[in-house]
C-alpha positions as CSV (number, residue, x, y, z in Angstrom):
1,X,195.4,119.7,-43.1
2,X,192.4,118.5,-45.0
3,X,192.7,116.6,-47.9
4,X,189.9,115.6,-50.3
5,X,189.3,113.3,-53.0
6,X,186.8,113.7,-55.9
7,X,186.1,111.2,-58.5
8,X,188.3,110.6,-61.4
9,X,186.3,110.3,-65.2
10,X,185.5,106.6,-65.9
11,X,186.0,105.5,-62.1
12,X,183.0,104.9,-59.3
13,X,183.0,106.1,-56.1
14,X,182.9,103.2,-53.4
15,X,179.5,102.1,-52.5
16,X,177.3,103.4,-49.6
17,X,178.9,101.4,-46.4
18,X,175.1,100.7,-46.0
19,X,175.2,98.3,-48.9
20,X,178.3,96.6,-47.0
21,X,176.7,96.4,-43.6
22,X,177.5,93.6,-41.4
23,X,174.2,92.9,-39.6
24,X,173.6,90.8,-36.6
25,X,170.7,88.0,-35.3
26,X,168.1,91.5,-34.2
27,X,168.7,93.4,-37.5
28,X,167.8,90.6,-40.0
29,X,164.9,89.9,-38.0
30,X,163.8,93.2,-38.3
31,X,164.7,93.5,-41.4
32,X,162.8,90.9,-42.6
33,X,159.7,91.0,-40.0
34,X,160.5,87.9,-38.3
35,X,161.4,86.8,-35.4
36,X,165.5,86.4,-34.4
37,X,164.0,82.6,-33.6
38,X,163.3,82.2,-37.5
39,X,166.7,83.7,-38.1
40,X,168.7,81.4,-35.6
41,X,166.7,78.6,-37.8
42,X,167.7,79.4,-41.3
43,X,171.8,79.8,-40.0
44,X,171.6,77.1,-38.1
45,X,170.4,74.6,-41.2
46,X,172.2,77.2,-43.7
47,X,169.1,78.5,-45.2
48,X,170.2,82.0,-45.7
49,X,173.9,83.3,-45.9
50,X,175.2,84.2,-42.9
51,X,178.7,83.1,-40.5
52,X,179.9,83.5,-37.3
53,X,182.0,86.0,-35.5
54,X,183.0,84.4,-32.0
55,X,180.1,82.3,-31.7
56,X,177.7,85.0,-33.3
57,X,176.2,85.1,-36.2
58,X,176.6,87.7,-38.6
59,X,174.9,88.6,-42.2
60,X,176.1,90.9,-44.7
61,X,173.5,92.9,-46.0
62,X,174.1,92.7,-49.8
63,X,174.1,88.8,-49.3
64,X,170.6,89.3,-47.4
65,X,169.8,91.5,-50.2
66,X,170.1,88.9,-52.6
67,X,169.0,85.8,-51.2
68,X,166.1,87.6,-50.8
69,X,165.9,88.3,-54.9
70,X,166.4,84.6,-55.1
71,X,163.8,83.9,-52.8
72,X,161.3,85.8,-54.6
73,X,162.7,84.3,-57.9
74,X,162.4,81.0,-57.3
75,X,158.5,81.2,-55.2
76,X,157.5,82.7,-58.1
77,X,158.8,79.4,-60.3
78,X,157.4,77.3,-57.7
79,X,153.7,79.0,-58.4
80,X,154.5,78.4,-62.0
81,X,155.2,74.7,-61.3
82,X,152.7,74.3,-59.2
83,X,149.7,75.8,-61.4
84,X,151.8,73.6,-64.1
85,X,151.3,70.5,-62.3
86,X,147.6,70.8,-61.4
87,X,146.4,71.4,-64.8
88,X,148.4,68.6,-65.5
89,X,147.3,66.4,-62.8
90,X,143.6,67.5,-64.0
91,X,144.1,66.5,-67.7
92,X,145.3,62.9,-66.3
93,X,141.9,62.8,-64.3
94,X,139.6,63.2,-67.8
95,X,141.1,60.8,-69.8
């Protein structure tokens, strides 16, 4: 017997189990074009979100998905700062 469920008015459907993927050392790398060297790195000095599984390391997707938000976020802060700093550090030079 098959049953199936539909979804009720005012309730979501559970997400895509691709958004809940557990990833391991090769997909991050190729998921983020690096190599799995880079990736060891970053777990290793806790650099990006990640734990271990028996002595491997494993990433959840959605937490790749957002540190790499945060990534973005705070590089583009950092240019900010930085272009911030040089007109400042310009300024200092005139006077």
């Amino acid at each position: 017997m098959l049953t199936f469920f539909t979804a009720q008015p005012g309730k979501s459907m559970p997400t895509k189990s691709v958004d809940n993927a557990i990833m391991t050392i090769t997909a991050v790398a190729d998921y983020l074009k690096v190599t799995e060297r880079t990736i060891y790195r970053l777990a290793g000095a806790k650099k990006i979100p990640s734990f271990k599984v028996g002595g491997s390391w494993r990433f959840s997707k959605a937490d790749i998905d957002e540190w790499i938000k945060k990534q973005s976020i705070e590089g583009l802060d950092g240019m900010q700062t930085g272009a911030g700093q040089s007109k400042k550090s310009a300024e200092q030079g005139d006077k």
